[in-house]
N, C-alpha and C positions, 0 to 999 in steps of 0.2 A: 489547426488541430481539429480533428473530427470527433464527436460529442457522440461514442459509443452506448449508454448507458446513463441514463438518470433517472433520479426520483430523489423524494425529500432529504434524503441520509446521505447521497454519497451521490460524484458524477465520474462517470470513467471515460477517460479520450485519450486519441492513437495521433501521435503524429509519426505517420508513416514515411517521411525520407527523413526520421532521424531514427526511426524504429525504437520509439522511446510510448509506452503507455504512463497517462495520467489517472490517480488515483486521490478525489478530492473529494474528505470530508466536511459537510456541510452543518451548520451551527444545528438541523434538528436533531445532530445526534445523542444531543440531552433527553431523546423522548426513544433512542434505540434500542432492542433488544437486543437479548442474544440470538433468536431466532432469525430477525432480521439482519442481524449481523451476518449471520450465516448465508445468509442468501446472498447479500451483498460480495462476499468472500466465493461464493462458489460462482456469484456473475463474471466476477472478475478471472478467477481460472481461467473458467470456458470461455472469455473474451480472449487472453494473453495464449492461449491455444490456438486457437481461431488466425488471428493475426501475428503473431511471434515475433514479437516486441524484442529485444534482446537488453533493454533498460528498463526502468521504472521509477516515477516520481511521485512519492506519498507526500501529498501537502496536508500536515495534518493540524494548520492554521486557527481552523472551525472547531477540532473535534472536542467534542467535550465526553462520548462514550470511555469508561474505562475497559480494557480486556481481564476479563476474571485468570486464575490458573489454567482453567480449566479451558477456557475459553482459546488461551496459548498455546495448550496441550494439543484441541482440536485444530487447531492453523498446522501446526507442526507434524502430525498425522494425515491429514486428508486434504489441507488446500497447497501448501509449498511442494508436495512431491509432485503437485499437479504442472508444475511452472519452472524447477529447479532447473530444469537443461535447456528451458530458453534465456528466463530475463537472467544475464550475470552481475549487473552492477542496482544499486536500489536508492537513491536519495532521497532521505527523509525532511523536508520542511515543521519545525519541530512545532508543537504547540503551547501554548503559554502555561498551560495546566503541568504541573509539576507531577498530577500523580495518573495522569494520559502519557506523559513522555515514558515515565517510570514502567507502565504496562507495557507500553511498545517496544521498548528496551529490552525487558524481561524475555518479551515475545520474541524478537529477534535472537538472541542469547540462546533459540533452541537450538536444537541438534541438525535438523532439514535448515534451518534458516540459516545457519552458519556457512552455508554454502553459499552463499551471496556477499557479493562485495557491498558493503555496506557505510554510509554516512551522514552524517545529519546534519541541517544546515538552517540557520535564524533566516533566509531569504530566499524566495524562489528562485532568483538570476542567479544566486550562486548556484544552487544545486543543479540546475541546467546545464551550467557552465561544466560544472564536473561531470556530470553526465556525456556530455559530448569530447570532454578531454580523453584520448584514447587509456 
């Protein structure tokens, strides 16, 4: 896997003969903003643009960031319509926080996100595994 993208919050990589991008939150997300959020979210776009990923795996292990409303509102306006007609399938690695899953959830549950085949999974080898199942 190729190491597109890092910094403290978050590392994005491509592994290009499964055409699956990796999206891995990293424990400083306890110190993440919204604005940095946003930048993180609009790298990843212009990354899954770029290389046309047709999967996607959020391992969201680390994360400890909650997404506000508003915050879901913006995902669902200006970064998934950015992506919708590449990645189809999306596996979520869920995170221990009860009220991180619950935002993520909400988040997905938009109107643009509902276009993705979507599932979440306690283990990274599983959601792999479903990722690569046609």
């Amino acid at each position: 896997m190729n190491t597109l993208y890092e910094n403290k919050f978050v590392k994005i990589r491509l592994c290009p003969s499964s055409k699956t991008i990796e999206f891995v939150f990293l424990p400083a997300t306890e110190m993440l903003s919204d604005q940095l959020f946003r930048e993180a979210m609009n790298r990843f776009a212009e990354l899954a643009n770029q290389h046309r990923p047709n999967k996607e795996l959020v391992d969201l292990r680390h994360m400890v960031y909650t997404i506000r409303p508003e915050m879901q509102q913006w995902l669902d306006e200006y970064i998934f319509p950015r992506y919708t007609d590449i990645i189809r399938k999306i596996a979520f690695v869920v995170s221990p926080d009860i009220f991180v899953m619950a935002s993520i959830e909400q988040t997905m549950e938009e109107a643009r996100a509902s276009e993705f085949l979507i599932k979440y999974f306690r283990e990274h080898e599983q959601a792999k595994d479903w990722l690569m199942a046609s």
